[in-house]
C-alpha positions as CSV (number, residue, x, y, z in Angstrom):
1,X,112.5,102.5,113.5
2,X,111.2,102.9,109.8
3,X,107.9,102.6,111.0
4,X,108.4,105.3,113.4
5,X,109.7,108.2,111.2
6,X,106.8,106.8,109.2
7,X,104.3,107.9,112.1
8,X,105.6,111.2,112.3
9,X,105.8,111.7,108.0
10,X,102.0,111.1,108.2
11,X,101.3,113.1,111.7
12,X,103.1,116.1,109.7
13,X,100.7,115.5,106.2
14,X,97.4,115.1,108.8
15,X,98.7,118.5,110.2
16,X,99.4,120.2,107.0
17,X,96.6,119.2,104.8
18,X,93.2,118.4,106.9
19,X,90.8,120.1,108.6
20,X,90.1,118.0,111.4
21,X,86.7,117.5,112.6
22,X,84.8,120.9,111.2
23,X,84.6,119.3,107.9
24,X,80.9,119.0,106.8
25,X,79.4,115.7,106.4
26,X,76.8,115.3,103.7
27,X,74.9,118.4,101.8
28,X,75.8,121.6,103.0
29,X,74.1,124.8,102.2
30,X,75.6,126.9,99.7
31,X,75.9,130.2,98.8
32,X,78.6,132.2,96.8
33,X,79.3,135.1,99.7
34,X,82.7,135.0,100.8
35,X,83.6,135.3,104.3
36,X,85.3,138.5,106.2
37,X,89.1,138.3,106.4
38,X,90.6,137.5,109.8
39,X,91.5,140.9,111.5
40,X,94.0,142.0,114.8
41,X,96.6,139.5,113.3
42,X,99.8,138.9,115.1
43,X,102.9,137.0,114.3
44,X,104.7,135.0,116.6
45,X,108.3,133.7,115.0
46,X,108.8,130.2,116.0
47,X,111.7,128.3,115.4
48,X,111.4,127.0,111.7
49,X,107.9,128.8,111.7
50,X,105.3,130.8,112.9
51,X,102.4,130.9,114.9
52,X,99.4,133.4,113.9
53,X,96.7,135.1,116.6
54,X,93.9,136.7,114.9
55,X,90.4,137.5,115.2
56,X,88.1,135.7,113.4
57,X,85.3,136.5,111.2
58,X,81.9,136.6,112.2
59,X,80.4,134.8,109.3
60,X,77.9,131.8,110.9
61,X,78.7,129.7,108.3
62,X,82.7,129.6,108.5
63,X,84.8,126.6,108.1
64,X,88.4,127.2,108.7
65,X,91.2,129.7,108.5
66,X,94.1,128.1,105.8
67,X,97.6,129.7,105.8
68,X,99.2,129.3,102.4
69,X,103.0,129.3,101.7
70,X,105.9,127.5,99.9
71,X,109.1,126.5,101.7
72,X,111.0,125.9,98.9
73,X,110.0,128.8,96.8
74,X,108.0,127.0,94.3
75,X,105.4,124.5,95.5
76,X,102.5,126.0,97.6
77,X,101.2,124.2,101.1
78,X,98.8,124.9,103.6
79,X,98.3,124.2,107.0
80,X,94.5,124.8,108.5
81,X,92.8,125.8,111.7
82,X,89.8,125.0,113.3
83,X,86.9,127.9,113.2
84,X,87.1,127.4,116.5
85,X,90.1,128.3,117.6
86,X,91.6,131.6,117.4
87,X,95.4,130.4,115.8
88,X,97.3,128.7,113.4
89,X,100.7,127.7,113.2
90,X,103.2,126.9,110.3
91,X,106.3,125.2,110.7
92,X,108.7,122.9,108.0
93,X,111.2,126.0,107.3
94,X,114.9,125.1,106.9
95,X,116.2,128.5,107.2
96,X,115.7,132.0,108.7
97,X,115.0,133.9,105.6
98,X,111.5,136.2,105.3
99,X,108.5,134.4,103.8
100,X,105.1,135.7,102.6
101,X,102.2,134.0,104.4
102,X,98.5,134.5,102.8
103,X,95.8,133.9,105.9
104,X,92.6,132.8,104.2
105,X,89.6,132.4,105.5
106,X,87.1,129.5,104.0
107,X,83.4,128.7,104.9
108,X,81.3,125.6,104.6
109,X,80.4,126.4,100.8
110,X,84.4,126.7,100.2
111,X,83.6,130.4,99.3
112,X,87.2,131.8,100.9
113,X,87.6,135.4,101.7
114,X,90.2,138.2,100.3
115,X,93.8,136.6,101.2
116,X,95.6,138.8,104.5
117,X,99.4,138.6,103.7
118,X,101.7,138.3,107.0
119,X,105.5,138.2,106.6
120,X,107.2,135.9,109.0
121,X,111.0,135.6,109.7
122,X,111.8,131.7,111.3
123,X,113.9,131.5,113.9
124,X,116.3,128.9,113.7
125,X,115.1,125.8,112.9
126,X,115.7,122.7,115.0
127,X,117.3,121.2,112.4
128,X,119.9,123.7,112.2
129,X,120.1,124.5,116.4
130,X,120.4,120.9,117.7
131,X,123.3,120.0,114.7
132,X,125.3,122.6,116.1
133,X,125.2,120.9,119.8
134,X,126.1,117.5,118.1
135,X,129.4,115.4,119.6
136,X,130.6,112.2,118.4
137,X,133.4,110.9,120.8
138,X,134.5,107.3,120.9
139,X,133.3,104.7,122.8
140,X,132.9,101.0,124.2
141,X,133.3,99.1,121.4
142,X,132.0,102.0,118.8
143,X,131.0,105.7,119.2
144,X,129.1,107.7,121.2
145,X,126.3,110.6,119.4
146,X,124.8,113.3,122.0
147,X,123.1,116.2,120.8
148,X,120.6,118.7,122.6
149,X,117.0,119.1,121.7
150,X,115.2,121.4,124.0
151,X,111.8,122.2,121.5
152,X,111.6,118.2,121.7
153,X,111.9,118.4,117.9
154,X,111.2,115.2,116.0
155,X,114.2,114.6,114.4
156,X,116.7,111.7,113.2
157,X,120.1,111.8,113.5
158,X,121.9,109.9,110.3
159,X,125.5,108.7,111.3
160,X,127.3,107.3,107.9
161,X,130.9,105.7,107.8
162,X,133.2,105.7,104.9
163,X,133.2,102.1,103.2
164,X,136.0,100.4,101.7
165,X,135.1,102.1,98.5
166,X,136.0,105.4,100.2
167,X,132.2,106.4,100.3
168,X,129.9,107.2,102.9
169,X,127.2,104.3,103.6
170,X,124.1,104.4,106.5
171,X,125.4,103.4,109.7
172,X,122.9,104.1,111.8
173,X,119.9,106.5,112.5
174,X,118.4,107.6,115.7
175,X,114.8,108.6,116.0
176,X,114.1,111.0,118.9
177,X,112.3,113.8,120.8
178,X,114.2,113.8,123.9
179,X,115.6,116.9,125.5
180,X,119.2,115.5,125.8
181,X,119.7,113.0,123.5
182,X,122.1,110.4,122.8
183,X,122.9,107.3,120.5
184,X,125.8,104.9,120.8
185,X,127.0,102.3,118.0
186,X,128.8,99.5,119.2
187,X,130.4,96.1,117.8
188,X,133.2,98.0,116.4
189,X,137.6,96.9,116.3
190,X,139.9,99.3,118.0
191,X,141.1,100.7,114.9
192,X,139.9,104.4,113.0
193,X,136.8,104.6,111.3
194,X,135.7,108.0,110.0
195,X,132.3,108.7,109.8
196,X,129.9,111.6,108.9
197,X,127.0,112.8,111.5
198,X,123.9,115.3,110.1
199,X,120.3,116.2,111.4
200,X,117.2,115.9,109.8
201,X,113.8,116.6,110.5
202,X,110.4,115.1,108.9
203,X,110.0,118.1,106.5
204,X,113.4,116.9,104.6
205,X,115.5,119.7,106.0
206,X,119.1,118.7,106.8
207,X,122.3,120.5,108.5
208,X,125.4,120.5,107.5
209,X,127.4,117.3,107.9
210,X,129.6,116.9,111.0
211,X,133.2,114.5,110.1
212,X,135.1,112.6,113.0
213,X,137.3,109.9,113.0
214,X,136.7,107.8,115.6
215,X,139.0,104.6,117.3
216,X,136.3,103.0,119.3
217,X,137.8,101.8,123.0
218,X,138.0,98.5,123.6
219,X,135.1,95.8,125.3
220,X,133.7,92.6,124.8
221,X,130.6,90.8,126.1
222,X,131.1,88.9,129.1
223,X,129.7,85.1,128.9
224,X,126.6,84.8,130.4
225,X,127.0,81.1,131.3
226,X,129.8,82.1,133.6
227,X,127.2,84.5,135.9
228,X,126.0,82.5,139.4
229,X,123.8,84.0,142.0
230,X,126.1,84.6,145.3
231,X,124.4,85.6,149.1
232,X,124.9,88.6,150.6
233,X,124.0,89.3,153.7
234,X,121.2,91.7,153.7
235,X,119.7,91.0,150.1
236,X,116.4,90.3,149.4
237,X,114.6,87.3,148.6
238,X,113.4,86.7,145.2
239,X,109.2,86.4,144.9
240,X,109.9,82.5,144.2
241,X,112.7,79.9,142.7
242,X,111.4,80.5,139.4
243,X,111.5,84.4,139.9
244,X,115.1,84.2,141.2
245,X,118.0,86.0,140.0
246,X,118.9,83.7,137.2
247,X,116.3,85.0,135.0
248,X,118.6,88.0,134.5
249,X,120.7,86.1,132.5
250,X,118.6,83.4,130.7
251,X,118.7,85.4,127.3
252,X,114.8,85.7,128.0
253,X,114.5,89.6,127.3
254,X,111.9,91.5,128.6
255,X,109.8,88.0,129.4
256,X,108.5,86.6,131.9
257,X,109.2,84.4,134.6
258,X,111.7,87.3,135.0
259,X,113.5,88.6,138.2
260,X,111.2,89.3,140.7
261,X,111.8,90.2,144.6
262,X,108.5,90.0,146.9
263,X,106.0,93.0,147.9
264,X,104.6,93.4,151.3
265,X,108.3,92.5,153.3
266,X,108.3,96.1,154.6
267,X,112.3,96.4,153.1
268,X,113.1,99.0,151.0
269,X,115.6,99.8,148.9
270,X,116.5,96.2,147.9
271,X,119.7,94.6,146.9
272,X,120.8,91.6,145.1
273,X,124.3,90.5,144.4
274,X,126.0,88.0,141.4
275,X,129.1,86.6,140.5
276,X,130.3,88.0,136.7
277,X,132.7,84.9,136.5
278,X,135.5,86.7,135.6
279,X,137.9,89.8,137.2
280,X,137.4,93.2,134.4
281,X,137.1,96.2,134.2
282,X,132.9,97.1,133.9
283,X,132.3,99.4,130.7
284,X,128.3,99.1,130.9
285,X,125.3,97.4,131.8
286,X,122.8,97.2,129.5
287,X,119.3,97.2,131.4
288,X,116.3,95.1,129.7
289,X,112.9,96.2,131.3
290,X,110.1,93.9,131.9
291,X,107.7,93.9,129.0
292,X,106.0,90.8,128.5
293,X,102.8,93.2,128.7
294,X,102.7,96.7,127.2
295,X,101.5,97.9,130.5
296,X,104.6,97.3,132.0
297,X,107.2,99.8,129.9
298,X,108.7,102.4,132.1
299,X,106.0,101.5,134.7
300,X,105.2,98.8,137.8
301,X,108.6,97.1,139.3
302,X,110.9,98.4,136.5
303,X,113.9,99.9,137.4
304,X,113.7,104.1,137.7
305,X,116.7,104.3,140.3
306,X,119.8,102.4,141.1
307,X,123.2,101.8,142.2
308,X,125.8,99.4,141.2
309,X,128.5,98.4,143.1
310,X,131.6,95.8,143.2
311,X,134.3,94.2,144.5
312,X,137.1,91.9,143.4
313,X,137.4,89.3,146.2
314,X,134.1,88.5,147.8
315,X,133.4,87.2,151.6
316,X,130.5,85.7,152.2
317,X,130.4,86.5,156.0
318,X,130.8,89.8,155.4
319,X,127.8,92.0,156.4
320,X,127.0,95.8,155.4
321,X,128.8,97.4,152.9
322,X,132.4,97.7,153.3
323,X,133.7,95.0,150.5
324,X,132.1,97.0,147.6
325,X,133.1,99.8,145.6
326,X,130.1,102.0,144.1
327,X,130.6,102.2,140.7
328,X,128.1,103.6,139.3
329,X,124.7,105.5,140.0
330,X,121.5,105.1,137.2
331,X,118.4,106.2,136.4
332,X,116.5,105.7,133.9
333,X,114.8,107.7,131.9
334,X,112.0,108.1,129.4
335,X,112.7,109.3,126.0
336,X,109.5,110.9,125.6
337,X,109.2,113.0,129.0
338,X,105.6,111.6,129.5
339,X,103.6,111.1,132.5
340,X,103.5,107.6,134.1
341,X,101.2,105.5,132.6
342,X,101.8,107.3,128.8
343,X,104.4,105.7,126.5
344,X,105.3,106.5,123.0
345,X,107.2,104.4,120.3
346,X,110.6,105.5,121.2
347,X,110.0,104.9,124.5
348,X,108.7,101.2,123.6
349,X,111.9,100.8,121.6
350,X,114.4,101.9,124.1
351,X,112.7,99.3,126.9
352,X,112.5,96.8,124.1
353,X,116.2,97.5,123.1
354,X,118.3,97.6,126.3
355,X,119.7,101.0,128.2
356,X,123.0,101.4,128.3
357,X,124.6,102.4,131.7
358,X,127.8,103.7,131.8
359,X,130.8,103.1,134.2
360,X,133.4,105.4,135.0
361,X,136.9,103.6,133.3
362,X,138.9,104.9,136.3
363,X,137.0,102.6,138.7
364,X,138.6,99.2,140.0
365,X,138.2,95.7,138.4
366,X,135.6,93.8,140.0
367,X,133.9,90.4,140.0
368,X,131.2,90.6,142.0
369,X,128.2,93.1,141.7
370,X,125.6,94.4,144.0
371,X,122.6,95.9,142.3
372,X,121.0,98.2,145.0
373,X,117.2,99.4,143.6
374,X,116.1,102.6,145.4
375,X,112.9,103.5,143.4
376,X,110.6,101.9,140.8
377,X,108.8,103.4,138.0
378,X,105.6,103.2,140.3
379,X,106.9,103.9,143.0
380,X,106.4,100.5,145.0
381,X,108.0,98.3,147.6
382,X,109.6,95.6,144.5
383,X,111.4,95.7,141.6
384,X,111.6,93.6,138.3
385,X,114.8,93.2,136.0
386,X,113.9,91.7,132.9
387,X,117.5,91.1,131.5
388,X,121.1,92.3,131.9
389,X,124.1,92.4,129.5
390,X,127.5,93.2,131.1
391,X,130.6,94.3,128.8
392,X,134.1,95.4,129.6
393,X,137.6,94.5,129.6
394,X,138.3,91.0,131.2
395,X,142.1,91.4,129.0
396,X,145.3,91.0,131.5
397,X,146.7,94.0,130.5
398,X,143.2,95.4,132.0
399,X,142.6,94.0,135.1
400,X,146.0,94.0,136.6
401,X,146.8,95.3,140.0
């Protein structure tokens, strides 16, 4: 995740501090005539910035247009725009105070024209707007962190707990764009923790800190070496014995062979069924995609929609539907909001890490699951499941009628 926020520190210096691709290469001309100022400016407030529409100068020779501004009130930046675009914007304000903003334009012998000043009054910043939509409520086995982020801000979302020192230490930090997004912690006793949530974005601005104290609910991992394909009537047929629905299980995440059913069998949606070993109560299935190659992440026979359902007792003879419960009803989603085919590093984590799918805690113990696929990520007539982990609460006191 360091390498990500990493990404986006040097996207934001690129932004800020280059010109792009009107540079000159080699010897240029040079004079000592300044250029004309931009003219017709308008200001659009944007939240922690501004974007500027002007008209630019008719000098042949002109390079860029640089805005020049301080955030904090005592060191100077600049962002840049192309001469051949018409707009510039700034952004990298924590607060909604007024700030000057000098427009300049520069040609290719770095001449730069008479400065127009622009005041620009940020809207809220990001920062600021998404803490305030920030919940922490407990969870399976930890804590559960949703906030909403409908710019798509880059941001990361610091969650601390209080040590046995009585001092707030890292916890855990989420990196994300998405429009609704969501973090959970997990691993956690069923005792109080207290823990302290904030926002910050790639500019170094951070909100205010949010304090809970959490008592995470109660789940453990259920053992994998207990899990046993059952038959159903009406589920599919796996692509071959070594594509069969133990590979769901066999700790190999993401790889390949994995789960596979077969293409061409003119059945669709598809269904397998498995035996957890044990009676619980489901928490949440944690969904590994397929991706032993890159061009498989949120793509081919991974999983887009799905159902789970289960039953307790389990007849063999049974066709149809009637034995099982639906518990739950998934989809999965990309963090970035890209088109299919595009994939960006959060994305490539979340496939890589497992998504978690939640089960309502007022449905029945079961034993037995049925994972009904109604649509892959492209769309076809199979699905692949590169790995599942099931948790819950297998206790007596849990599962008793």
């Amino acid at each position: 995740m360091n390498d990500y926020l990493n990404i986006l520190v040097m996207a934001g210096i690129v932004l800020f501090f280059s010109c792009g691709d009107e540079e000159p290469v080699g010897q240029q001309p040079l004079d000592k005539i300044p250029p004309g100022k931009v003219a017709d400016v308008n200001v659009r407030n944007i939240a922690g910035g501004a974007v500027f529409h002007y008209t630019l100068p008719t000098d042949e020779d002109l390079l860029c247009i640089k805005a020049i501004y301080s955030i904090d009130g005592e060191t100077e930046v600049e962002a840049k725009a192309s001469a051949f675009v018409d707009s510039l914007v700034i952004q990298g304000f924590g607060d909604t105070i007024r700030y000057q903003v000098r427009l300049i334009a520069v040609d290719k012998s770095r001449n730069e024209s008479e400065p127009h000043t622009e005041t620009i009054t940020p809207l809220t910043p990001d920062v600021l707007s998404v803490a305030k939509t920030l919940d922490v409520v407990p969870d399976f086995g930890g804590l559960l962190v949703t906030w909403n982020n409908p710019n798509r801000a880059d941001i990361a979302v610091n969650v601390e707990i209080e040590d046995h020192n009585k001092e707030y230490v890292p916890k855990e930090t989420f990196y994300s764009s998405m429009a609704a997004g969501k973090g959970s912690i997990r691993g956690m006793d069923t005792i109080p923790f207290y823990f302290r949530t904030y926002i910050q974005d790639h500019w170094g601005n951070r909100s205010d800190v949010k304090y809970d104290t959490i008592v995470p609910i109660y789940e453990t991992q259920f053992d994998k070496l207990k899990f046993a394909k059952i038959t159903t009537p009406g589920d599919i047929q796996p692509y071959n014995s070594d594509y069969d629905i133990h590979r769901i299980w066999d700790g190999n995440n993401g790889g390949d062979p994995c789960y596979s059913s077969p293409a061409g069998t003119g059945i669709w949606p598809q269904a397998i069924s498995m035996d957890m070993g044990v009676v619980a109560k489901l928490s949440r299935l944690r969904l590994f995609q397929r991706t032993s190659n890159a061009a498989y992440v949120y793509a081919e026979g991974n999983l887009r929609h799905f159902e789970v359902w289960g039953c307790a007792e389990f007849d063999p003879t049974k066709e149809g539907w009637d034995q099982w419960t639906k518990l739950m009803d998934c989809e999965s989603v990309k963090p970035s909001g890209y088109p299919y085919g595009q994939v960006s590093l959060e994305d490539e984590a979340v496939a890589k890490n497992g998504e978690d799918f939640v089960n309502d805690p007022n449905n029945p113990p079961v034993r037995y699951l049925r994972i009904y696929v109604t649509r892959t990520w492209s769309d076809g007539a199979n699905f692949q499941i590169g790995e599942i982990e099931l948790y819950g609460d297998n206790r007596p006191s849990a599962v008793r009628k």
